[in-house]
Structures are given as C-alpha cells and as structure tokens.
C-alpha positions in Angstrom: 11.5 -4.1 -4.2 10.6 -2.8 -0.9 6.9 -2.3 -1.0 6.1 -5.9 -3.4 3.6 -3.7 -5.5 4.0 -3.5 -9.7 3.1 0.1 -11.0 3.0 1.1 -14.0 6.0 2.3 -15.8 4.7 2.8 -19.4 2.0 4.7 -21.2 1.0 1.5 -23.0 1.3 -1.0 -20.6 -0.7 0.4 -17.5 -0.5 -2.7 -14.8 -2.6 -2.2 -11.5 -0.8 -2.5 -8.4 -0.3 -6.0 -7.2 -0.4 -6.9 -3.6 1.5 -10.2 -3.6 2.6 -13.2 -5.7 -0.8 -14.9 -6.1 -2.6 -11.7 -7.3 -0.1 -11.3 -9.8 -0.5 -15.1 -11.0 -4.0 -14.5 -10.9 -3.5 -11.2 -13.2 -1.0 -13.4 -15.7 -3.7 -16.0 -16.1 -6.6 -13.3 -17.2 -3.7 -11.5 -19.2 -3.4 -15.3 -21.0 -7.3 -15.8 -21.2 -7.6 -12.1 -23.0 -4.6 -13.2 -25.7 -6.3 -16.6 -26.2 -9.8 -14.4 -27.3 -10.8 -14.6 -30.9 -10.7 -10.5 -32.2 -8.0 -9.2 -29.9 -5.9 -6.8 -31.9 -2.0 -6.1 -32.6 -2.4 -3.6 -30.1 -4.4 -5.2 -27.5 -2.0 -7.8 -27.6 1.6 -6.2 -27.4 -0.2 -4.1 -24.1 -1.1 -7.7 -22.7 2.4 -9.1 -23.7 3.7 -5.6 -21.7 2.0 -6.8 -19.0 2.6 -9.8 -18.6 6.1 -9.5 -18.7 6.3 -7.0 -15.8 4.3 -9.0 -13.9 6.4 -12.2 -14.4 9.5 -9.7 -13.5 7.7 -9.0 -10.1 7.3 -12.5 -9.8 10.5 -13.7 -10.0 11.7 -11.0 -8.0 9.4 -11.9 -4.8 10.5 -15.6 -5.1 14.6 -14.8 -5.5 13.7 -12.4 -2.4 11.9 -16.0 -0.1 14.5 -17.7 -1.7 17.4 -15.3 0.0 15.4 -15.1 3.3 15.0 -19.6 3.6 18.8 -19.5 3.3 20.0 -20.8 6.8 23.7 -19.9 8.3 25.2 -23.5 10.0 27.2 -23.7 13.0 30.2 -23.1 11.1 29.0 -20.0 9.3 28.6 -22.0 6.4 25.3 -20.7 4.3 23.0 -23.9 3.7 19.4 -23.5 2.2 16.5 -24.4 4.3 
C-alpha cells in the first residue's frame, strides 16, 4: 500500500489514481450518483460496480493502516489503542 494511490488493474474497470481517503469517497459518491441515473446500461453499470469496489478496497485498507499506527504500546509493553 505504500504509495495510497488506486490504479487501474482491469481493462473494464479503469479507476483514476486516488490521492487519499476523501478523494476516493468523493469518487464512490459520483460512482453511486451515475448507477442511480435513469438509462445507464448493463455495462455501464458492472464498470461502476468494478469501481467502486476497488475503491472501497483502498479504503478500508488506508483506515486498517491509521488504525495500526493509533495503536499505543503501555508501560508494560502491553499494546492499547489510542
């Protein structure tokens, strides 16, 4: 996960590269706004569906990765969450 960018890993799905967590919630909520559109196709809407779900992936990857970095050692070595 090193550089927190999405890229596109299918023909069919292309997803622009994402530079952080609220980009990509922005992108999920036009990806939801295009699928709600009366006339979107079969197609058109298995690509959005594509895209969607790798965006969702990078989210929940960035959050597990905060999530791992809020966790505190205590004075007895013992890992407690922040």
């Amino acid at each position: 996960m090193g550089d927190n960018t999405v890229t596109n890993t299918s023909e069919n799905a292309s997803v622009p590269e994402v530079k952080g967590i609220e980009e990509a919630f922005a992108m999920l909520d036009q990806i939801l706004a295009k699928m709600d559109e009366e006339g979107v196709t079969l197609e058109e809407s298995f690509r959005c569906y594509e895209q969607g779900m790798k965006l969702i992936k990078y989210c929940n990857e960035t959050i597990d990765a905060v999530e791992k970095k809020v966790q505190v050692l205590s004075a007895e070595g013992e890992t407690d969450e922040f």
